[in-house]
mmCIF file of the C-alpha atoms, coordinates in Angstrom:
data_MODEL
# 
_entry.id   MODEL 
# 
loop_
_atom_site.group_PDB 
_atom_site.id 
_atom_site.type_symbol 
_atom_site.label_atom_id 
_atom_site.label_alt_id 
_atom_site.label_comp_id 
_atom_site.label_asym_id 
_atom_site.label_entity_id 
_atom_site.label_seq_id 
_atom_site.pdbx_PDB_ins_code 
_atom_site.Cartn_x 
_atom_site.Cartn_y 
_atom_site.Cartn_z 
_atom_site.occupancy 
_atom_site.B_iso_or_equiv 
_atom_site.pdbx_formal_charge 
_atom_site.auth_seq_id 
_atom_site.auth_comp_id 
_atom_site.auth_asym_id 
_atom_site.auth_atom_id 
_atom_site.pdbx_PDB_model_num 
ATOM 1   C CA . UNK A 1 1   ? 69.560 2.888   47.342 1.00 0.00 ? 1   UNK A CA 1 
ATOM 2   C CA . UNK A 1 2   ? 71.872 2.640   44.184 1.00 0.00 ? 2   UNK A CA 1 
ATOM 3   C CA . UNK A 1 3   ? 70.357 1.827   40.779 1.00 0.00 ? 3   UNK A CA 1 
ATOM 4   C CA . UNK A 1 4   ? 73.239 -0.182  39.405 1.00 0.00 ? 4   UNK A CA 1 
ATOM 5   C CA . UNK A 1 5   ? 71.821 -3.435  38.333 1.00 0.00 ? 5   UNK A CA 1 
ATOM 6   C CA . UNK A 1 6   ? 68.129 -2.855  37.292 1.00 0.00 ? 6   UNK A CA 1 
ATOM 7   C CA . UNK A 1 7   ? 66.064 -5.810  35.806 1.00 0.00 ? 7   UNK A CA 1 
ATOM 8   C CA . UNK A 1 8   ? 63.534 -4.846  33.306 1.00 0.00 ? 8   UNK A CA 1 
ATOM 9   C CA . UNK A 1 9   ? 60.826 -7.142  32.231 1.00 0.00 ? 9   UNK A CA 1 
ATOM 10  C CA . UNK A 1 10  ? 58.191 -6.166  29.011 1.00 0.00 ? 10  UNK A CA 1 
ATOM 11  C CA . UNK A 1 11  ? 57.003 -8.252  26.276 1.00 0.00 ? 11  UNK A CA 1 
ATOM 12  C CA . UNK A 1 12  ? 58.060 -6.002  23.773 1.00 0.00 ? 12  UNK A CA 1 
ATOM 13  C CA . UNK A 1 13  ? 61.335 -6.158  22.297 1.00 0.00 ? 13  UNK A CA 1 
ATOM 14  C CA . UNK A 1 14  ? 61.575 -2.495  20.842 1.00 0.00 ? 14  UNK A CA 1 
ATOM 15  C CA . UNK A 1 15  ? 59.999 -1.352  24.466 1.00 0.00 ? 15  UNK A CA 1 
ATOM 16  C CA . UNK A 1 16  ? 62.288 -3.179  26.267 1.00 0.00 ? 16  UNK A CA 1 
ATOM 17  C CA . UNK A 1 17  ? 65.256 -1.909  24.216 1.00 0.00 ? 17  UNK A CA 1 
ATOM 18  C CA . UNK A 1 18  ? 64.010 2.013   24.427 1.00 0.00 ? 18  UNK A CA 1 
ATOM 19  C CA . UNK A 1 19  ? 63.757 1.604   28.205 1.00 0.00 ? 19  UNK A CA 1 
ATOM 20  C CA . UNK A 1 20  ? 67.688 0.345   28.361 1.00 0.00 ? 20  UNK A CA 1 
ATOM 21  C CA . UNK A 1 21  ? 69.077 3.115   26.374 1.00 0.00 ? 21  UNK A CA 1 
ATOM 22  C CA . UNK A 1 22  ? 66.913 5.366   28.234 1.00 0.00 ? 22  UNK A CA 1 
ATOM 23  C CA . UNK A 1 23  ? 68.173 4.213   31.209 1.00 0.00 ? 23  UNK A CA 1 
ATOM 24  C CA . UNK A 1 24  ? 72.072 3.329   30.227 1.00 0.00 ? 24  UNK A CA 1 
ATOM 25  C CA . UNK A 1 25  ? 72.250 6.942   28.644 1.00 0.00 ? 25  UNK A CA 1 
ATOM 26  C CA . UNK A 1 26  ? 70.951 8.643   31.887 1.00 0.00 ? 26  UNK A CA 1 
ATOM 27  C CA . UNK A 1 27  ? 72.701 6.239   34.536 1.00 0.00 ? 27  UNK A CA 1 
ATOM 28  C CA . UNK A 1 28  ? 76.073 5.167   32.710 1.00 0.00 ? 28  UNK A CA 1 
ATOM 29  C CA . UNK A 1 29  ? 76.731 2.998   36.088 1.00 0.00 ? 29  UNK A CA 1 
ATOM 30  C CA . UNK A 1 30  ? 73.761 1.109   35.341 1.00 0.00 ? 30  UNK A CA 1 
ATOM 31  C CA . UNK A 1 31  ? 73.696 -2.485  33.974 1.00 0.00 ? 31  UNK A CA 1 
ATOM 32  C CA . UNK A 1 32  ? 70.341 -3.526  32.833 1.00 0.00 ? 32  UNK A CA 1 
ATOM 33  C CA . UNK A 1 33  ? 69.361 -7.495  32.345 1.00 0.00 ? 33  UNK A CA 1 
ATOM 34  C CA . UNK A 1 34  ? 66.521 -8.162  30.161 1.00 0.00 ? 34  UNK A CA 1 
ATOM 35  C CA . UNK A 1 35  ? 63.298 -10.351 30.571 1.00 0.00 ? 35  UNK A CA 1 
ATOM 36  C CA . UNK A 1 36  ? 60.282 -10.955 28.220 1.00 0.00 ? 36  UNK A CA 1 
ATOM 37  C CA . UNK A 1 37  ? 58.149 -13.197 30.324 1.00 0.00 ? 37  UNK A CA 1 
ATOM 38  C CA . UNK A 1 38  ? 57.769 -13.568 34.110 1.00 0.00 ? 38  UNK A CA 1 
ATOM 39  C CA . UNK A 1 39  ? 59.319 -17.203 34.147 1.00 0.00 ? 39  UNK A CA 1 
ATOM 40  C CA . UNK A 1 40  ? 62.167 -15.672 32.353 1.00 0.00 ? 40  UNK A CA 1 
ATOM 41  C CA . UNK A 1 41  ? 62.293 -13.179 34.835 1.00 0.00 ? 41  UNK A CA 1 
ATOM 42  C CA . UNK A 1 42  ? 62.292 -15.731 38.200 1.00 0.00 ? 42  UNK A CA 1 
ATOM 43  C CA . UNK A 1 43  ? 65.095 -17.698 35.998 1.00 0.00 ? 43  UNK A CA 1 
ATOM 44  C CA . UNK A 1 44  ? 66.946 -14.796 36.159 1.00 0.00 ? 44  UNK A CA 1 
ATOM 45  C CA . UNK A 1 45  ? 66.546 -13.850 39.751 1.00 0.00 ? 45  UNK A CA 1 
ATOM 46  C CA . UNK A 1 46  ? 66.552 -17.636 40.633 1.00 0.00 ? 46  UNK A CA 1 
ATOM 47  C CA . UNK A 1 47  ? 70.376 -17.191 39.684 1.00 0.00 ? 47  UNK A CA 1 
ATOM 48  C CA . UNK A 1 48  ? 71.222 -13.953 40.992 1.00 0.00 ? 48  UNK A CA 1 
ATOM 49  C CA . UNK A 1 49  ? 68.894 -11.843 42.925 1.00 0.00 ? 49  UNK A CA 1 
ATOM 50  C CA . UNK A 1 50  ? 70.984 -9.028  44.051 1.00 0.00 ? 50  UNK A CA 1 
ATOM 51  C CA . UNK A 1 51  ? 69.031 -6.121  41.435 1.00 0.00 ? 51  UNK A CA 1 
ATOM 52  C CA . UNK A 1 52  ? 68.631 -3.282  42.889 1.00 0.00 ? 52  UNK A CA 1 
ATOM 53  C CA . UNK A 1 53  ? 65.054 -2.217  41.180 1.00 0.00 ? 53  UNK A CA 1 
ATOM 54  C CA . UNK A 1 54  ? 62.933 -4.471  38.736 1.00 0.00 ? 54  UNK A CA 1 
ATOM 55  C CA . UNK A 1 55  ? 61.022 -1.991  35.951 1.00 0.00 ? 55  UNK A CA 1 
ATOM 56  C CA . UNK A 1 56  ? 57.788 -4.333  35.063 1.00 0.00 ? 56  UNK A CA 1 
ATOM 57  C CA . UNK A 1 57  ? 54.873 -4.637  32.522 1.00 0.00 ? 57  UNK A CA 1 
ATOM 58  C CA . UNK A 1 58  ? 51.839 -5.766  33.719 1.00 0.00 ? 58  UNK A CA 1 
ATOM 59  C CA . UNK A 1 59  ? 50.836 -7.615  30.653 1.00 0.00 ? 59  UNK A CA 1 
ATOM 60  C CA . UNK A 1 60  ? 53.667 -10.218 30.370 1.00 0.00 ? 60  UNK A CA 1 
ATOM 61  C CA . UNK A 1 61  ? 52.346 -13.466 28.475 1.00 0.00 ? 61  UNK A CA 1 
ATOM 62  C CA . UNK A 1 62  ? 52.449 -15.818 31.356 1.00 0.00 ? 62  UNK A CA 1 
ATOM 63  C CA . UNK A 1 63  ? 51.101 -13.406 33.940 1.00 0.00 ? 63  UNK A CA 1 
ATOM 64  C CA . UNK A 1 64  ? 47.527 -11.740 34.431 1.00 0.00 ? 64  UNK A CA 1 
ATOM 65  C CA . UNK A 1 65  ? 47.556 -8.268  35.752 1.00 0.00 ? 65  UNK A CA 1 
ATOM 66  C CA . UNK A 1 66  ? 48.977 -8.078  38.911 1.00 0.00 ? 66  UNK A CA 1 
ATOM 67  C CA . UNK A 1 67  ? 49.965 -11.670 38.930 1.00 0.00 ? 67  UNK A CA 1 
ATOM 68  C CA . UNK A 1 68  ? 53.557 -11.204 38.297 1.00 0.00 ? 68  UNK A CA 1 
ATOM 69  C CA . UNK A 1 69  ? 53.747 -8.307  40.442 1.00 0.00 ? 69  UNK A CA 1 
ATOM 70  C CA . UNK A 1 70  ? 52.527 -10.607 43.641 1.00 0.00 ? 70  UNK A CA 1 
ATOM 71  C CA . UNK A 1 71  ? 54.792 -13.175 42.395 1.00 0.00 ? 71  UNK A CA 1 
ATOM 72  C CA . UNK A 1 72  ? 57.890 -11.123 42.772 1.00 0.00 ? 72  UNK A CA 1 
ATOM 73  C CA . UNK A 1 73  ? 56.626 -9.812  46.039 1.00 0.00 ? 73  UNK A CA 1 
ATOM 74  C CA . UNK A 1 74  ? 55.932 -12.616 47.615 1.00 0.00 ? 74  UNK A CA 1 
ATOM 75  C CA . UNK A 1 75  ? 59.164 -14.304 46.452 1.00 0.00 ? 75  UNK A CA 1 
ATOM 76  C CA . UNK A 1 76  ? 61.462 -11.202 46.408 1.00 0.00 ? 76  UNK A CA 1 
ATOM 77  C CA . UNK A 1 77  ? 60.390 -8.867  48.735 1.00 0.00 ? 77  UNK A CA 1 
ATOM 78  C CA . UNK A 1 78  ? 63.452 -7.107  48.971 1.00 0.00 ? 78  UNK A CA 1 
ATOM 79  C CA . UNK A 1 79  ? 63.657 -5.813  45.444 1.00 0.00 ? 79  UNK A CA 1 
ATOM 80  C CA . UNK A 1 80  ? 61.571 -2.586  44.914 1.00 0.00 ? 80  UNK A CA 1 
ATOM 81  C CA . UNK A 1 81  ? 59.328 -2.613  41.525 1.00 0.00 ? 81  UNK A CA 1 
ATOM 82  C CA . UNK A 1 82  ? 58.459 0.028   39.221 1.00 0.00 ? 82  UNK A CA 1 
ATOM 83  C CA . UNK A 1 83  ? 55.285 -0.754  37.469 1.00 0.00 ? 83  UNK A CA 1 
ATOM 84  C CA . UNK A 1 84  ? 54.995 0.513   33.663 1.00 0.00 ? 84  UNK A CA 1 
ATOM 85  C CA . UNK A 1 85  ? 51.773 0.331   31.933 1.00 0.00 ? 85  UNK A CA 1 
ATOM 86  C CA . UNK A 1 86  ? 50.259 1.339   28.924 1.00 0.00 ? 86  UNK A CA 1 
ATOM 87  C CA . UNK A 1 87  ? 47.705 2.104   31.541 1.00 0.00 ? 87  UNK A CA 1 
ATOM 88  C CA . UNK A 1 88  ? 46.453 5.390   32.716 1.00 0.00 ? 88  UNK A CA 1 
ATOM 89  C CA . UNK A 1 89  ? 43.387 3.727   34.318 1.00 0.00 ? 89  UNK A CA 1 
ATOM 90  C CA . UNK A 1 90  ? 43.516 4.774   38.729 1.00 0.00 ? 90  UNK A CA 1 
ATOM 91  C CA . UNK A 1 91  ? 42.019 1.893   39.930 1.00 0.00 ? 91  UNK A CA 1 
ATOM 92  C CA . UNK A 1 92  ? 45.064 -0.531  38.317 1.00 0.00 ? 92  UNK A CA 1 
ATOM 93  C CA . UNK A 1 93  ? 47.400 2.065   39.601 1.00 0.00 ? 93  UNK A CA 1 
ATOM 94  C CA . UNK A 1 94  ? 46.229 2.373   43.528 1.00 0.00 ? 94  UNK A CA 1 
ATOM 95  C CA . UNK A 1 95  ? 45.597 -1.900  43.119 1.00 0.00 ? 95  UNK A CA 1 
ATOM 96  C CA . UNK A 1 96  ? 49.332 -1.627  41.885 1.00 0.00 ? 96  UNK A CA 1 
ATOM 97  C CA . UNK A 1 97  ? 50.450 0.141   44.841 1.00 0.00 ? 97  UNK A CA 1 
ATOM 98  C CA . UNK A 1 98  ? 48.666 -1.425  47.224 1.00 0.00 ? 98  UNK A CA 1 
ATOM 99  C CA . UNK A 1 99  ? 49.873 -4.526  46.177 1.00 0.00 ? 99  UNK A CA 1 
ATOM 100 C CA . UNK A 1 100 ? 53.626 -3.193  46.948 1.00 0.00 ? 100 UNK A CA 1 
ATOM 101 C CA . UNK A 1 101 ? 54.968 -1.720  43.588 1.00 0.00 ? 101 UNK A CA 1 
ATOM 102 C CA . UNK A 1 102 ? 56.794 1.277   44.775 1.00 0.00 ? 102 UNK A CA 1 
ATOM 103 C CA . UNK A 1 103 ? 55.782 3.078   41.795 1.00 0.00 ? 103 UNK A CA 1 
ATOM 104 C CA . UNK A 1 104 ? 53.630 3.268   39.002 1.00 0.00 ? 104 UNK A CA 1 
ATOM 105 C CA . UNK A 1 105 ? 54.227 4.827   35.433 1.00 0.00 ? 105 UNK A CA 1 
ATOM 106 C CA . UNK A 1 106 ? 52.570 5.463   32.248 1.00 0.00 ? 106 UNK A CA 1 
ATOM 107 C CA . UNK A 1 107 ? 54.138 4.746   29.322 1.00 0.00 ? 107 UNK A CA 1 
ATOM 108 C CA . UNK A 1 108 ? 52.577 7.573   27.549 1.00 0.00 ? 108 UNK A CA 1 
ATOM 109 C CA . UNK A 1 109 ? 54.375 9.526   29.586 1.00 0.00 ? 109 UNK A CA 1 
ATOM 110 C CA . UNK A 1 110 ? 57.891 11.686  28.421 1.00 0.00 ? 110 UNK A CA 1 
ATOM 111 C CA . UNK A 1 111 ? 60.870 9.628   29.305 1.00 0.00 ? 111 UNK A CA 1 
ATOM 112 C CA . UNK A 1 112 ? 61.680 12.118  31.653 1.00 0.00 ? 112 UNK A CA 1 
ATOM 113 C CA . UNK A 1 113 ? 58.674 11.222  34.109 1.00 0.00 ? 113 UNK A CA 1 
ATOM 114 C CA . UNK A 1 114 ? 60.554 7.566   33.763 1.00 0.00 ? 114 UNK A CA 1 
ATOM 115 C CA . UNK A 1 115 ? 63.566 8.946   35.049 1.00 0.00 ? 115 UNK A CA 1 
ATOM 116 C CA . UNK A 1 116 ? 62.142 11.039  37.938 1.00 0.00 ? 116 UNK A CA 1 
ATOM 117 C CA . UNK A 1 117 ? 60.039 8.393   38.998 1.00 0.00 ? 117 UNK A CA 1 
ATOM 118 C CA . UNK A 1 118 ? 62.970 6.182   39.383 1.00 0.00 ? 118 UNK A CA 1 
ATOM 119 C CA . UNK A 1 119 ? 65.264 9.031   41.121 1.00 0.00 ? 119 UNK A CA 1 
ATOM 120 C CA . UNK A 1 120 ? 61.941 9.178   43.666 1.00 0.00 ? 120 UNK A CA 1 
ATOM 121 C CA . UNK A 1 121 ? 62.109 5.746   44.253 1.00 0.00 ? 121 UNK A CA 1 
ATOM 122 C CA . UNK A 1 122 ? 66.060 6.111   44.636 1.00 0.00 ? 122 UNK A CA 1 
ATOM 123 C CA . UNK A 1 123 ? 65.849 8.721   46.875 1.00 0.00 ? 123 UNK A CA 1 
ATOM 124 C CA . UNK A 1 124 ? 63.012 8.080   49.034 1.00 0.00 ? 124 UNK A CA 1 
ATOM 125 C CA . UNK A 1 125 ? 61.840 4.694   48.392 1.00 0.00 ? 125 UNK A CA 1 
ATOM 126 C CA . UNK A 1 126 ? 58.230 5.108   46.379 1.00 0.00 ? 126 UNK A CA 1 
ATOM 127 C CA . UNK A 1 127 ? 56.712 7.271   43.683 1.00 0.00 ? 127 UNK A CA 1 
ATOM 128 C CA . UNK A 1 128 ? 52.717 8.014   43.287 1.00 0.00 ? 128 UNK A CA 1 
ATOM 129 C CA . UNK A 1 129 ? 51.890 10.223  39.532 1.00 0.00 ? 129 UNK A CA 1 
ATOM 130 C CA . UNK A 1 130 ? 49.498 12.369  41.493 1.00 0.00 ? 130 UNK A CA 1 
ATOM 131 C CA . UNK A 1 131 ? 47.469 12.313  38.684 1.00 0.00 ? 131 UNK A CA 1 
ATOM 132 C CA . UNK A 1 132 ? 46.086 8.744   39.201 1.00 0.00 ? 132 UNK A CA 1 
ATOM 133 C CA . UNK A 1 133 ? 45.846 8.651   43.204 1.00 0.00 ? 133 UNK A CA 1 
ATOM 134 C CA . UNK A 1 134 ? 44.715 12.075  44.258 1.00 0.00 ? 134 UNK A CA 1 
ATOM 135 C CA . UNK A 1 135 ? 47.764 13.503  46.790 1.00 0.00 ? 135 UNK A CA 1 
ATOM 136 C CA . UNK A 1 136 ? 45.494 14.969  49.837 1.00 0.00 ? 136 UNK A CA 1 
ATOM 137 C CA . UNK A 1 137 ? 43.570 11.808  49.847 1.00 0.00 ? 137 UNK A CA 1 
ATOM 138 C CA . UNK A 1 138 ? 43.263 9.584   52.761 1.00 0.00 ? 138 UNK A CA 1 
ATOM 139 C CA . UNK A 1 139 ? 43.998 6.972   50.164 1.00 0.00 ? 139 UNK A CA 1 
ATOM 140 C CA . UNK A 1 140 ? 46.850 8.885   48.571 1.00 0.00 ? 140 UNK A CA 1 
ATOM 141 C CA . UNK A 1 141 ? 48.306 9.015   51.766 1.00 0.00 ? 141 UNK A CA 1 
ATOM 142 C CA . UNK A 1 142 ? 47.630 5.204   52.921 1.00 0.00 ? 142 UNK A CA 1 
ATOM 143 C CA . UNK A 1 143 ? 49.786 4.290   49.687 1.00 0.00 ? 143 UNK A CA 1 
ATOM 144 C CA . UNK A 1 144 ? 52.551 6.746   49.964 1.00 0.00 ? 144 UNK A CA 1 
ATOM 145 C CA . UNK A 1 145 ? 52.412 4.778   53.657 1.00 0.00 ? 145 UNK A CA 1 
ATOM 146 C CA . UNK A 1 146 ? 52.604 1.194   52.101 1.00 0.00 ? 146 UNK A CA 1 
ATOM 147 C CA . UNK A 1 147 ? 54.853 2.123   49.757 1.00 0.00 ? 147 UNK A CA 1 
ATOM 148 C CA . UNK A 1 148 ? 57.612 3.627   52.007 1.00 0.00 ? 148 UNK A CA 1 
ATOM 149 C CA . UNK A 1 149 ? 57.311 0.221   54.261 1.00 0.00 ? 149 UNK A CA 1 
ATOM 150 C CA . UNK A 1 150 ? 60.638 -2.034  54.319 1.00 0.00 ? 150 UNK A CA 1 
ATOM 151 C CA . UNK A 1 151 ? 59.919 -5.412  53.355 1.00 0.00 ? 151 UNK A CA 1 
ATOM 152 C CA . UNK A 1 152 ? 59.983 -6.482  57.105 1.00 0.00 ? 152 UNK A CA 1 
ATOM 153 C CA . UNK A 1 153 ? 57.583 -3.958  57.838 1.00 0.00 ? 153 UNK A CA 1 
ATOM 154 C CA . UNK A 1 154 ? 55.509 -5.285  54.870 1.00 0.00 ? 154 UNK A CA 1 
ATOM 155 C CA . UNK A 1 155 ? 55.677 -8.384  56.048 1.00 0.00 ? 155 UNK A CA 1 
ATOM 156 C CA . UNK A 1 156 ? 54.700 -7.946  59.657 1.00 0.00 ? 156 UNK A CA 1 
ATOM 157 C CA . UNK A 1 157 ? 51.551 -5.296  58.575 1.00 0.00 ? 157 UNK A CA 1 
ATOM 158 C CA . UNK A 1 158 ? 50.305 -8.317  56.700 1.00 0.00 ? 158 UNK A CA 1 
ATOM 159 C CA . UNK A 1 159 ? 50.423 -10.591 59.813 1.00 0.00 ? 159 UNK A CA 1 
ATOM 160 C CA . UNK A 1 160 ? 48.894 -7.686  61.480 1.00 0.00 ? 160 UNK A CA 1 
ATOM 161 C CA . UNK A 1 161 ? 46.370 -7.140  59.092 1.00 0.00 ? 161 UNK A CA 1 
ATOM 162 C CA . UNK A 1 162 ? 45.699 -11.318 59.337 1.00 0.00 ? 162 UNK A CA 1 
ATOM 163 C CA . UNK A 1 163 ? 45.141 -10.875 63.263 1.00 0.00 ? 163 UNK A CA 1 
ATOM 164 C CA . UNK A 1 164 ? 47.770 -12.012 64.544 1.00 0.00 ? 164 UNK A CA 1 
ATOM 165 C CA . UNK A 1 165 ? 49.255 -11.256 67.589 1.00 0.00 ? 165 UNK A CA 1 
ATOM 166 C CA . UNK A 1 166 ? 52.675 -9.962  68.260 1.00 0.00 ? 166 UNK A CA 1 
ATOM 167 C CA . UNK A 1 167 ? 54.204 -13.320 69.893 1.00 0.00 ? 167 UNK A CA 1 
ATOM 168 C CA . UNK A 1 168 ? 53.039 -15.072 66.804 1.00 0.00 ? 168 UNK A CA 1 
ATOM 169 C CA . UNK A 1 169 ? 54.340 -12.374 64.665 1.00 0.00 ? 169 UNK A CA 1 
ATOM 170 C CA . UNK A 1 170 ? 57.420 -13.034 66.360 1.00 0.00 ? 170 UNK A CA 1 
ATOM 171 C CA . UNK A 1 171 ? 57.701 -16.941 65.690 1.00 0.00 ? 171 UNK A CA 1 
ATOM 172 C CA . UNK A 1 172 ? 56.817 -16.780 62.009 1.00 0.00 ? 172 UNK A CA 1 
ATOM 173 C CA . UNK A 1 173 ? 59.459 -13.944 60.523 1.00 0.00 ? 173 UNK A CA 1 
ATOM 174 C CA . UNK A 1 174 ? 62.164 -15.687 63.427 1.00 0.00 ? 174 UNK A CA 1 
ATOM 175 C CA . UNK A 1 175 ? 62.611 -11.878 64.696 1.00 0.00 ? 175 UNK A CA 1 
ATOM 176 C CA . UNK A 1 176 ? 62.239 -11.127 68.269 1.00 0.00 ? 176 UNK A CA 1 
ATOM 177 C CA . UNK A 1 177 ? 58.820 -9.983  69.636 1.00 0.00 ? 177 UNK A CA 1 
ATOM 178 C CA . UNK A 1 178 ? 60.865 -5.933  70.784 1.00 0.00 ? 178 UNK A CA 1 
ATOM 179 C CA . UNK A 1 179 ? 61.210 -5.726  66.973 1.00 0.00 ? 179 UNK A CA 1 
ATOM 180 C CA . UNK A 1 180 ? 57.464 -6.638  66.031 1.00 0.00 ? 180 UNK A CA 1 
ATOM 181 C CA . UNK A 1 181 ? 56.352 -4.225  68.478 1.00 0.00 ? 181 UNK A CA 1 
ATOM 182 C CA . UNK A 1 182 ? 59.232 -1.547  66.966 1.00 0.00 ? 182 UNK A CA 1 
ATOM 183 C CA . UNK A 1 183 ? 58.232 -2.745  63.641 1.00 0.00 ? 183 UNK A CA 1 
ATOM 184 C CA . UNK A 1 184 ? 54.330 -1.857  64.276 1.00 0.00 ? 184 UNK A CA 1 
ATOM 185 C CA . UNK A 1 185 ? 55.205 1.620   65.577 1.00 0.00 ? 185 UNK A CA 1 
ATOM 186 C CA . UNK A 1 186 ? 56.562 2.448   62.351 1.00 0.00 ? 186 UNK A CA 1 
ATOM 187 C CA . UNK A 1 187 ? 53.786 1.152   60.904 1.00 0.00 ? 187 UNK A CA 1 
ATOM 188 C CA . UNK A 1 188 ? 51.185 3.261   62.473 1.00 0.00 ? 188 UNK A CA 1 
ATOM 189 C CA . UNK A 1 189 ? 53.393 5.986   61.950 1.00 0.00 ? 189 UNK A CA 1 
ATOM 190 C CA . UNK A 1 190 ? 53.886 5.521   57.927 1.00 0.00 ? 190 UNK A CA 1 
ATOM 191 C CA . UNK A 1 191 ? 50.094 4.882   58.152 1.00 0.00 ? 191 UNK A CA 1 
ATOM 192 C CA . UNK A 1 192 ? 48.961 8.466   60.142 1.00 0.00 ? 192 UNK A CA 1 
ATOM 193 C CA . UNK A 1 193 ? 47.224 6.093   62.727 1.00 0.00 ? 193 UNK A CA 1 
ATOM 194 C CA . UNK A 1 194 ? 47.594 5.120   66.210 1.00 0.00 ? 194 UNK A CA 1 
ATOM 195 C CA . UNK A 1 195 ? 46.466 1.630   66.459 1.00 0.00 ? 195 UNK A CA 1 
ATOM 196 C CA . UNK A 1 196 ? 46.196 -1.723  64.934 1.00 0.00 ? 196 UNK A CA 1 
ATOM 197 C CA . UNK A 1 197 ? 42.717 -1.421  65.059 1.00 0.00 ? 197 UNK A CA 1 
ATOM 198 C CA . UNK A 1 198 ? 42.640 1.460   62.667 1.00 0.00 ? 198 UNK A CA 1 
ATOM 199 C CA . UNK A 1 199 ? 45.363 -0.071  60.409 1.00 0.00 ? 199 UNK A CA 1 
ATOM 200 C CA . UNK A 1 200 ? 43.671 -3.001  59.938 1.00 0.00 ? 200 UNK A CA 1 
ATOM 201 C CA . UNK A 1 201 ? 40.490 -0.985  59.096 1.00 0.00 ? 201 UNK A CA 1 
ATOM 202 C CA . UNK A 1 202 ? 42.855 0.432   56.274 1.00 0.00 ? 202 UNK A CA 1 
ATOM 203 C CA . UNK A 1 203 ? 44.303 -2.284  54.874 1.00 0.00 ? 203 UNK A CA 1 
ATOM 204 C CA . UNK A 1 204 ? 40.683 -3.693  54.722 1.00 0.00 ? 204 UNK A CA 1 
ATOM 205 C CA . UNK A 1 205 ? 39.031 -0.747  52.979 1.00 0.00 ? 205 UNK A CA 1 
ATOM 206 C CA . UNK A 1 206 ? 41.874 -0.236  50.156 1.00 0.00 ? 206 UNK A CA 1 
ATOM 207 C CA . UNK A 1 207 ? 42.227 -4.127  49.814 1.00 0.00 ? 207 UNK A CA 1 
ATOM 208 C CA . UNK A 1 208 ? 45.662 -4.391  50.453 1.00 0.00 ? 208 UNK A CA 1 
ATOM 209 C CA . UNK A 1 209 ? 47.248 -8.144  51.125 1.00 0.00 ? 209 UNK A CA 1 
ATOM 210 C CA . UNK A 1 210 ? 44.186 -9.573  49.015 1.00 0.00 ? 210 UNK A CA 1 
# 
């Protein structure tokens, strides 16, 4: 994944501006596009959607929490999303994660944490600050799971997670029913289980799709 055209959204002007110098002085490839509000946000992606990461505040006016976040999921679930908080609490972070951010940063943190979250996200599709979701965990490791899932596979763990079976699977995302069942494998793989029975149990017990 290339980090060319990177969309980042915070209510603050003199945030907003620190994070694009930070970023344009690190990645002199990158063009960053500016948003202070998540309707200005789907404006912008409503004309061209083709960013390759969106860097987002969870306390935009027009959006609660995790809100905005779900928003852009469900409408753009190809774009991955760096969460940045003023936030340090876990629970926001793992609800953050679970809710398909592939990443989730302080902003208390050195802008170098910024930049290697980013470059993990690059490089292998999620980031986790391992001081807000303990690493070993079964629920560290559930998340790194979710978070390394392609939107397709997102998208089918949900319908899995809804009970559905894999014919149906098949008819709602127009995909054939060899690519569900391909699709699910990797699931339980990214997951560390071997059935849908257990995955659902996950996605149930770390409220993910809620």
């Amino acid at each position: 994944m290339r980090l060319e055209r990177i969309l980042v959204a915070d209510d603050h002007p003199l945030v907003r501006s620190g994070i694009v110098a930070l970023l344009s002085s690190a990645m002199p490839n990158c063009s960053c596009t500016q948003a202070c509000s998540l309707a200005e946000v789907m404006a912008i992606l409503g004309e061209a959607a083709n960013f390759d990461l969106i860097t987002l505040d969870l306390d935009l006016p027009d959006a609660k929490q995790l809100d905005a976040l779900s928003a852009l999921r469900r409408c753009y679930p190809q774009i991955p999303i760096a969460i940045l908080s003023g936030s340090r609490d876990p629970n926001l972070a793992r609800a953050a994660l679970a809710a398909g951010a592939s990443g989730f940063v302080s902003k208390m943190h050195k802008p170098e944490t910024l930049l290697a979250a980013l470059k993990a996200i690059r490089e292998h599709g999620s980031y986790r600050e391992p001081a807000l979701v303990a690493p070993d965990s079964e629920e560290g490791h559930v998340l790194d799971g979710v978070a390394s899932l392609t939107p397709q596979q997102r998208a089918v763990f949900q319908l899995v997670a809804e009970g559905r079976p894999n014919k149906q699977i098949a008819h709602v995302l127009n995909i054939s029913v060899t690519t569900v069942k391909a699709h699910v494998s990797a699931i339980l793989a990214k997951l560390g289980v071997t059935s849908r029975t257990q995955a659902v149990i996950l996605a149930k017990r770390y409220g993910l799709f809620v």
